[in-house]
C-alpha positions in Angstrom: -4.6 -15.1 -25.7 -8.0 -16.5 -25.0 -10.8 -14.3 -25.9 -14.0 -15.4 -23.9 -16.7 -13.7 -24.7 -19.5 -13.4 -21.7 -21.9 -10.9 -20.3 -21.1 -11.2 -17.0 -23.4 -10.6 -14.1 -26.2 -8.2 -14.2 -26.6 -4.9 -12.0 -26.5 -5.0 -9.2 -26.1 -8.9 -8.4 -22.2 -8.0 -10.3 -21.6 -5.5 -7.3 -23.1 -7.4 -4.8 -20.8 -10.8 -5.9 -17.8 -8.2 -6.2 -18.6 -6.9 -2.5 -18.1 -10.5 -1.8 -15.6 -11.6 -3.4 -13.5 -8.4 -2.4 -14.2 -9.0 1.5 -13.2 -12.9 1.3 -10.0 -12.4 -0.2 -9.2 -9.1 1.9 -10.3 -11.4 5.2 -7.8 -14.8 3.7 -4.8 -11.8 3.1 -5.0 -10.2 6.3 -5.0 -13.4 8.6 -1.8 -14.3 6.9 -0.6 -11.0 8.0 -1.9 -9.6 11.2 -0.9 -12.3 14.1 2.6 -11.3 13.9 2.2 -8.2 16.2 -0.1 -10.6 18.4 3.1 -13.4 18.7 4.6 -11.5 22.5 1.1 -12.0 23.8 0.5 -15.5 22.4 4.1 -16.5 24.0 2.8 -15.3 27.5 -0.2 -16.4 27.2 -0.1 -19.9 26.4 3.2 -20.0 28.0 5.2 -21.3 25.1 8.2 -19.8 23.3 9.0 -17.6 20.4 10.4 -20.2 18.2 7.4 -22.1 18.7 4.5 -19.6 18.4 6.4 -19.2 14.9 4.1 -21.8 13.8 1.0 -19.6 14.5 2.4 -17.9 11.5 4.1 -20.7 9.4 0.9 -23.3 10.1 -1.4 -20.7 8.0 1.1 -19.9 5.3 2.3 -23.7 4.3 -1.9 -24.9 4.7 -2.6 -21.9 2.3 0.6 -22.5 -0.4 0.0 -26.6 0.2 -3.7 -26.5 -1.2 -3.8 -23.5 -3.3 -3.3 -25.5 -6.5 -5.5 -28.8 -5.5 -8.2 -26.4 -4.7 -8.0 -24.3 -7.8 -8.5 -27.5 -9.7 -11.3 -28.8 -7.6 -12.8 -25.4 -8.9 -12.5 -26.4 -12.5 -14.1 -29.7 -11.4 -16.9 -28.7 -9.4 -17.2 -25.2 -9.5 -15.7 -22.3 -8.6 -18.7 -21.0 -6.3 -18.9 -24.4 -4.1 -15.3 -24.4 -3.5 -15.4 -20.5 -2.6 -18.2 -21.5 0.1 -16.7 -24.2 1.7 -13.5 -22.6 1.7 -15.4 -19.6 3.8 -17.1 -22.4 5.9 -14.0 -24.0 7.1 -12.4 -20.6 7.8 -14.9 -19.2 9.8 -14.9 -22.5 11.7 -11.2 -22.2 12.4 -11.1 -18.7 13.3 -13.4 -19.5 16.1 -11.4 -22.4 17.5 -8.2 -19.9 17.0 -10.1 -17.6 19.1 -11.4 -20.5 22.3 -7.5 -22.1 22.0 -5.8 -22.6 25.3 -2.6 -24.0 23.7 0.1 -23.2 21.0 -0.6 -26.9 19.1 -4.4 -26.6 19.3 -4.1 -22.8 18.0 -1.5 -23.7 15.1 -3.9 -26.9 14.3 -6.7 -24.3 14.1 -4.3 -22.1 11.9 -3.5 -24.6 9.5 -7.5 -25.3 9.3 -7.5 -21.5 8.6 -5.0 -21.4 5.9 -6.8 -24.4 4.5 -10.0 -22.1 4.4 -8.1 -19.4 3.2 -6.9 -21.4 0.2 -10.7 -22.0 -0.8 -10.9 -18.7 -1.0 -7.5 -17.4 -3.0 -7.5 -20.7 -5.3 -10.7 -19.4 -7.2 -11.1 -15.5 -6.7 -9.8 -14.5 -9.9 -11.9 -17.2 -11.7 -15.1 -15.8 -9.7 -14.0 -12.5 -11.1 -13.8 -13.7 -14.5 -17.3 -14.8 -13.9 -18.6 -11.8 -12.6 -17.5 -9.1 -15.0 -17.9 -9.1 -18.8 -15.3 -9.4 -20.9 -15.1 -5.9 -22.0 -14.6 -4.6 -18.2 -12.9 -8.0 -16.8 -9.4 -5.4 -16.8 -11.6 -2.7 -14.4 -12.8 -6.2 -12.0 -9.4 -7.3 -11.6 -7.7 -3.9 -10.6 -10.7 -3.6 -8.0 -9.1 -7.0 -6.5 -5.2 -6.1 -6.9 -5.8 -2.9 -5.1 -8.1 -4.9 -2.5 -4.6 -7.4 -2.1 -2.0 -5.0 -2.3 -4.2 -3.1 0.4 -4.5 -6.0 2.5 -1.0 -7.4 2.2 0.1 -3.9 3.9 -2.8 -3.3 6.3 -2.2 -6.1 8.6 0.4 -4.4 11.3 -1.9 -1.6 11.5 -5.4 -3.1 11.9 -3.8 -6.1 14.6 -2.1 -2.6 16.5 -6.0 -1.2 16.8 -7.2 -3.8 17.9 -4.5 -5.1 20.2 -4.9 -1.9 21.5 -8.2 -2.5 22.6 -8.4 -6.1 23.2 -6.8 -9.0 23.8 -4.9 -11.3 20.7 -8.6 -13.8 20.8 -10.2 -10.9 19.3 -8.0 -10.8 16.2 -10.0 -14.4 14.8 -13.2 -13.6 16.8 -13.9 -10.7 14.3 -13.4 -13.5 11.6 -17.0 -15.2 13.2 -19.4 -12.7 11.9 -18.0 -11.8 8.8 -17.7 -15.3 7.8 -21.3 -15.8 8.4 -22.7 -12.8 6.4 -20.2 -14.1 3.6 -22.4 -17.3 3.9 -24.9 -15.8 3.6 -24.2 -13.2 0.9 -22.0 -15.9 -1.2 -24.7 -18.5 -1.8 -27.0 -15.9 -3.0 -25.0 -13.3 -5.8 -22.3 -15.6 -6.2 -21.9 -16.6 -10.1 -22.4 -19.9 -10.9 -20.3 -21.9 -13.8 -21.1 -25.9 -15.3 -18.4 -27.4 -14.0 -16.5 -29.5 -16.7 -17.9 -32.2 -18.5 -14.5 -33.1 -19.6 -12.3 -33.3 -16.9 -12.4 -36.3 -13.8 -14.4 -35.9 -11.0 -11.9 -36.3 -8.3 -8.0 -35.7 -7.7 -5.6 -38.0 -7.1 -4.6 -38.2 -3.9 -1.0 -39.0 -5.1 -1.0 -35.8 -6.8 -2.1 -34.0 -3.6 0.2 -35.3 -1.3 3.3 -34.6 -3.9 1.9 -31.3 -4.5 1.8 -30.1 -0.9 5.1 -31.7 -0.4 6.9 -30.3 -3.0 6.1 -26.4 -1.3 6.0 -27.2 2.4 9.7 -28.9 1.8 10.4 -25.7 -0.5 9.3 -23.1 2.2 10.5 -24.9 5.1 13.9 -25.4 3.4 14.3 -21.9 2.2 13.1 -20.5 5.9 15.7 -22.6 7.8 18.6 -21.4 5.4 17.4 -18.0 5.8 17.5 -18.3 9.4 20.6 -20.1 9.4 22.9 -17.5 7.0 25.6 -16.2 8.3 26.1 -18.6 11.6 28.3 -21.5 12.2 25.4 -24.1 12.5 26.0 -26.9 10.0 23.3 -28.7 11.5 20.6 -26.4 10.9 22.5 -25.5 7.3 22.5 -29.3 6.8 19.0 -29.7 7.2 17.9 -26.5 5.4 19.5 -27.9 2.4 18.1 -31.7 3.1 14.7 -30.3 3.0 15.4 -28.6 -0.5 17.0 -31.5 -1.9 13.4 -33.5 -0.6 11.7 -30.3 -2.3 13.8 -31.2 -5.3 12.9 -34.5 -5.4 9.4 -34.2 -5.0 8.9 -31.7 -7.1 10.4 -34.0 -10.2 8.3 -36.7 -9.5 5.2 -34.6 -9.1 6.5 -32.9 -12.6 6.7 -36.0 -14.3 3.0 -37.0 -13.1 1.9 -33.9 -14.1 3.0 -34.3 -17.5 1.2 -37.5 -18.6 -2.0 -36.4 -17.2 -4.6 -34.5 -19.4 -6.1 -32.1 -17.2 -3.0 -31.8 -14.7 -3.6 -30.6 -11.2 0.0 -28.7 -11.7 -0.9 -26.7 -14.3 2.6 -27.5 -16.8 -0.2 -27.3 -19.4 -0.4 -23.3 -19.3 3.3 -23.5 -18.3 3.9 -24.4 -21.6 2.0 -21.1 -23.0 5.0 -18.8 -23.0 2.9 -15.4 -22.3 1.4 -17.5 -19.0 5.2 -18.3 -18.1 6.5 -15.1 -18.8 3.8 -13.8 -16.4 4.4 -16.0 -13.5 8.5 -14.7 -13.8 6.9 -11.0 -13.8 4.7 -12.2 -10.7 7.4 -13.9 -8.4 9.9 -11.3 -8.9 7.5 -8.5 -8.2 6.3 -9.7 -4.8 9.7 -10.5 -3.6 10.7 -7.8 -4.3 7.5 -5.9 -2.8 8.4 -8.3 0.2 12.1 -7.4 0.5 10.7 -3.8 0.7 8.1 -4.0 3.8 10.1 -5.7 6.1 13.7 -4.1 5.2 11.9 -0.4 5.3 10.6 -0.4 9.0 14.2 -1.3 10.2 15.7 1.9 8.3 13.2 4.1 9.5 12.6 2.7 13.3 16.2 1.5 14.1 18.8 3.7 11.7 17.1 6.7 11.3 15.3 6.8 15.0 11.8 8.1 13.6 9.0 7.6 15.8 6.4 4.8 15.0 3.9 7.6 13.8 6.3 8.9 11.5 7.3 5.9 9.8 3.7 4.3 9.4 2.9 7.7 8.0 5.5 7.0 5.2 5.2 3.6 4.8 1.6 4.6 4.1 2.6 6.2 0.8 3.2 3.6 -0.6 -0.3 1.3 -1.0 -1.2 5.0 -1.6 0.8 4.9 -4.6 -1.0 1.5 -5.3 -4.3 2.5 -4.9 -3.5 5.6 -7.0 -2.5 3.5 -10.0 -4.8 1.1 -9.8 -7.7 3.1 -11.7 -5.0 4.5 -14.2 -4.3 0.7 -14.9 -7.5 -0.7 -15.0 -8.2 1.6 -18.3 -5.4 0.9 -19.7 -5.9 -2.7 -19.4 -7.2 -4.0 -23.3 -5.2 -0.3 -24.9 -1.9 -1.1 -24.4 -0.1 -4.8 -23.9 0.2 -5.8 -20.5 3.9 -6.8 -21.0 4.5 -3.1 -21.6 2.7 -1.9 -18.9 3.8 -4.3 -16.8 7.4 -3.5 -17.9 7.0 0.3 -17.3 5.7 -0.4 -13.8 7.8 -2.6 -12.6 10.8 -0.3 -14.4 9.2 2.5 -12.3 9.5 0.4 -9.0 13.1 -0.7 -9.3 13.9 3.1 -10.0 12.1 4.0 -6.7 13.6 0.9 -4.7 17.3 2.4 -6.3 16.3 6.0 -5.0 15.7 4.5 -1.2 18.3 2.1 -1.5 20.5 5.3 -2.2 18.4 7.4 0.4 19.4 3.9 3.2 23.0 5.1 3.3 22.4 8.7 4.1 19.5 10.7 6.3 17.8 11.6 3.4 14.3 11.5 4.7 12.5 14.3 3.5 12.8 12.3 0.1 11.3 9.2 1.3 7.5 10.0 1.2 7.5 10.4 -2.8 10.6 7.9 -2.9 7.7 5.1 -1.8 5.0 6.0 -3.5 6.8 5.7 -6.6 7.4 2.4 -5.9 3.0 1.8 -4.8 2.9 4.0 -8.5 5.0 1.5 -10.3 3.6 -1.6 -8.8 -0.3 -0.8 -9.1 0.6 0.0 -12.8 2.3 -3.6 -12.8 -0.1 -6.2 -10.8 -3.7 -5.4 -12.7 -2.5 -5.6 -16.4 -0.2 -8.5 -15.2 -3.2 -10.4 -13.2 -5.5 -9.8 -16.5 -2.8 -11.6 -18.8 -2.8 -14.5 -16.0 -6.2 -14.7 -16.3 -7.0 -14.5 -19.8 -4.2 -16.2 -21.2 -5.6 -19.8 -20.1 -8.5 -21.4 -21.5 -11.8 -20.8 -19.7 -12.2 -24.3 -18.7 -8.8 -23.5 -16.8 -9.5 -20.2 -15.4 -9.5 -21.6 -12.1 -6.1 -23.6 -12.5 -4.7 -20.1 -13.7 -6.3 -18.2 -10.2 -4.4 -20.9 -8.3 -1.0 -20.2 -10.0 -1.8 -16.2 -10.1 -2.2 -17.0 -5.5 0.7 -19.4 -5.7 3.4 -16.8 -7.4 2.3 -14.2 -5.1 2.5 -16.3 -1.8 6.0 -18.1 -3.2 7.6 -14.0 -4.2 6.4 -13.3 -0.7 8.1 -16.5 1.0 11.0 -15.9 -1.5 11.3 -11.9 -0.4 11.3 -13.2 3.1 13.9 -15.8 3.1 16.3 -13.3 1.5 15.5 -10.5 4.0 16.6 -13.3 6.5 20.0 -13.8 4.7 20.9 -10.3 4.1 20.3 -9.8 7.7 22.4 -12.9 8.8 25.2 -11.1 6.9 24.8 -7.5 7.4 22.5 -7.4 10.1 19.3 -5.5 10.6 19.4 -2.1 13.3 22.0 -0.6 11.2 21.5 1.0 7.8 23.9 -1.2 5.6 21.1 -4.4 6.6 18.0 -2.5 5.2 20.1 -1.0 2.4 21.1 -3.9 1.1 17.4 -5.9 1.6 16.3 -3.0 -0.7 19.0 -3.1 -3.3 18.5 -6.6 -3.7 14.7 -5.7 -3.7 15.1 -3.1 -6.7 17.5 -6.4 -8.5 14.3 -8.4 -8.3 11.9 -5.5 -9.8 14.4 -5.4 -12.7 14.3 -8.7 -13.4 10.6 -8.3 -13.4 10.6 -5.8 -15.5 12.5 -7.8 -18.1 10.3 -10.9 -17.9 7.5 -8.5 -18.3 8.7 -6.9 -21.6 9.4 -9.8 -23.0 5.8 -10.7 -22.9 5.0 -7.8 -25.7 6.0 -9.7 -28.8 3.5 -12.7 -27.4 0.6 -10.4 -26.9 
């Protein structure tokens, strides 16, 4: 494992760049989850259709997954602080076209702009931390972001329901406006600056770009029209699900192949070929897919099979990030004590044994049990993603950390595309208002943690 050994930031400019690093990344999480609640209004609205205001959602996600890598590589080209500021620049843009658009294509144009933002943001936040925090407490920095992700990735429904409740769906990228500007602001003053590398070329090649982005977008688009698709009697949309994976396929190989004869390669098959970096990315897909399979599976076993009211079941769905946030500080002392593969193990261990329990719990009314059943699982993952996200970091070179942010943003955005692809399969099959649906979403969900949990271990004898 690389050992880099720098001081870090002074106090206070290292809380002041940490206040806005957290807030940019919390902002980029959030828009990729709050617009769903806001789709019914932007269907009426801009008088369109559900499967077209899809896009408002999809636009954001493929922009975000298409550039995450390029970006993160730009980082290591040019630094990480001038990619971090444009990428805020271009998002605060967006979100203000988002909120003036008067129709579905110019408001999934200005999404894609926003996810393209976003992707500034995600492709070098773990390299800024890296930056910010001395070695000796880089393990307490990146526990501060996990919990600020995991927090994000599941406080989305609830912030868009306050404010829906108060305003109209505009309002959800207005807010964006001002806090873009004060992270202008802020940003080019505490933000840590690094040389950017002497040693690597100046520009990208667009050829890599291009094969790059489609090598995801045909992987996401693929996987979502499958998902969508299990279960029916449409060949035709099963035909072109799996057309666009074989063109995923394809691309991807070719892009591989580039990849592998360059020297600083903007698909980063250079810390691939580290085996604790590898094992890590297996430990990060699996966990968010199955964190994914859990948050949408859950709110259809408590709304539609067990009848709870809306109160009650965002009361216990709140147990788990509770569970997250609670682990967090446990982890980030643990981080440099014990090997991350082993603590990674033992969380993710801990979160297919609470994922089993509610699976269990799915096919009976059980739901007195639920509240500690979930934040087990928020216990087992905030012990997994901070030791995890360390080993990501500080396994790759420090010329590299930024490639390694980008691939730490890309398995976490892929698990979560992969969680909800299979959500959409299970519920093909077994549909989604009874319990066998949900149960099964979260059985397969507790498969995935396993599997993380094995990858993870395995990383021990590396460490």
């Amino acid at each position: 494992m690389t050992d880099l050994r720098h001081p870090g930031l002074p106090v206070p400019q290292r809380y002041h760049a940490m206040a806005v690093i957290l807030l940019g990344i919390a902002v980029s999480v959030l828009d990729g989850m709050i617009v769903n609640l806001a789709l019914p209004g932007i269907v009426r609205d801009l008088q369109s259709t559900p499967s077209h205001a899809v896009w408002v959602v999809n636009a954001y996600q493929l922009a975000t997954l298409a550039l995450l890598l390029p970006l993160a590589s730009l980082g290591d080209r040019v630094g990480y602080r001038r990619v971090y500021l444009v990428g805020v620049a271009v998002f605060t843009a967006a979100s203000a076209v988002c909120s003036l658009a008067d129709s579905l294509p110019l408001l999934a144009a200005a999404r894609a702009l926003q996810g393209a933002g976003a992707a500034g943001l995600m492709a070098v936040n773990a390299a800024l931390v890296r930056l910010t925090y001395p070695t000796e407490q880089l393990g307490r920095g990146i526990a501060i972001n996990s919990v600020t992700v995991a927090t994000a990735s599941v406080a989305g429904p609830p912030i868009a329901a306050a404010v829906l409740s108060h305003a109209s769906w505009p309002w959800l990228f207005a807010v964006n406006v001002p806090l873009g500007i004060v992270l202008l602001a802020l940003g080019a003053r505490v933000l840590p600056h690094n040389p950017p590398a002497s040693h690597q070329p100046a520009r990208l090649s667009a050829a890599d770009v291009l094969l790059n982005a489609a090598m995801f977008c045909l992987l996401f688009l693929g996987a979502d029209v499958l998902g969508a698709r299990a279960g029916g009697t449409d060949r035709t949309g099963l035909l072109l699900g799996l057309a666009l994976l074989a063109g995923a396929v394809v691309a991807g190989v070719v892009h591989v192949r580039r990849q592998l004869r360059r020297p600083v390669p903007l698909l980063p098959v250079d810390l691939l070929r580290i085996p604790i970096f590898r094992l890590s990315m297996g430990t990060s897909l699996c966990a968010f897919a199955a964190q994914t399979l859990a948050y949408i599976a859950l709110p259809f076993l408590l709304l539609d099979a067990w009848h709870l009211s809306a109160g009650r079941a965002g009361l216990l769905m709140a147990c788990w990030p509770a569970g997250v946030i609670a682990a967090a500080s446990l982890a980030g002392r643990l981080i440099g004590r014990y090997p991350g593969g082993l603590l990674g193990a033992i969380g993710l261990a801990t979160l297919s044994l609470g994922l089993g329990l509610l699976g269990a719990a799915a096919g009976t009314d059980a739901v007195g049990t639920v509240w500690w059943q979930m934040a087990l699982c928020g216990l087992g993952f905030g012990l997994f993603q901070s030791p995890n996200n360390h080993t990501i970091i500080t396994s790759a070179p420090a010329h590299r950390s930024g490639a390694a942010s980008g691939m730490l943003g890309t398995a976490r955005l892929t698990g979560q595309s992969l969680g909800a692809v299979c959500v959409a399969a299970v519920f093909a099959f077994a549909g989604a208002h009874r319990g066998a649906g949900p149960q099964a979403a979260i059985v397969l969900a507790c498969v995935f943690a396993g599997a993380g949990a094995v990858f993870s271990g395995l990383r021990v004898r590396h460490a």
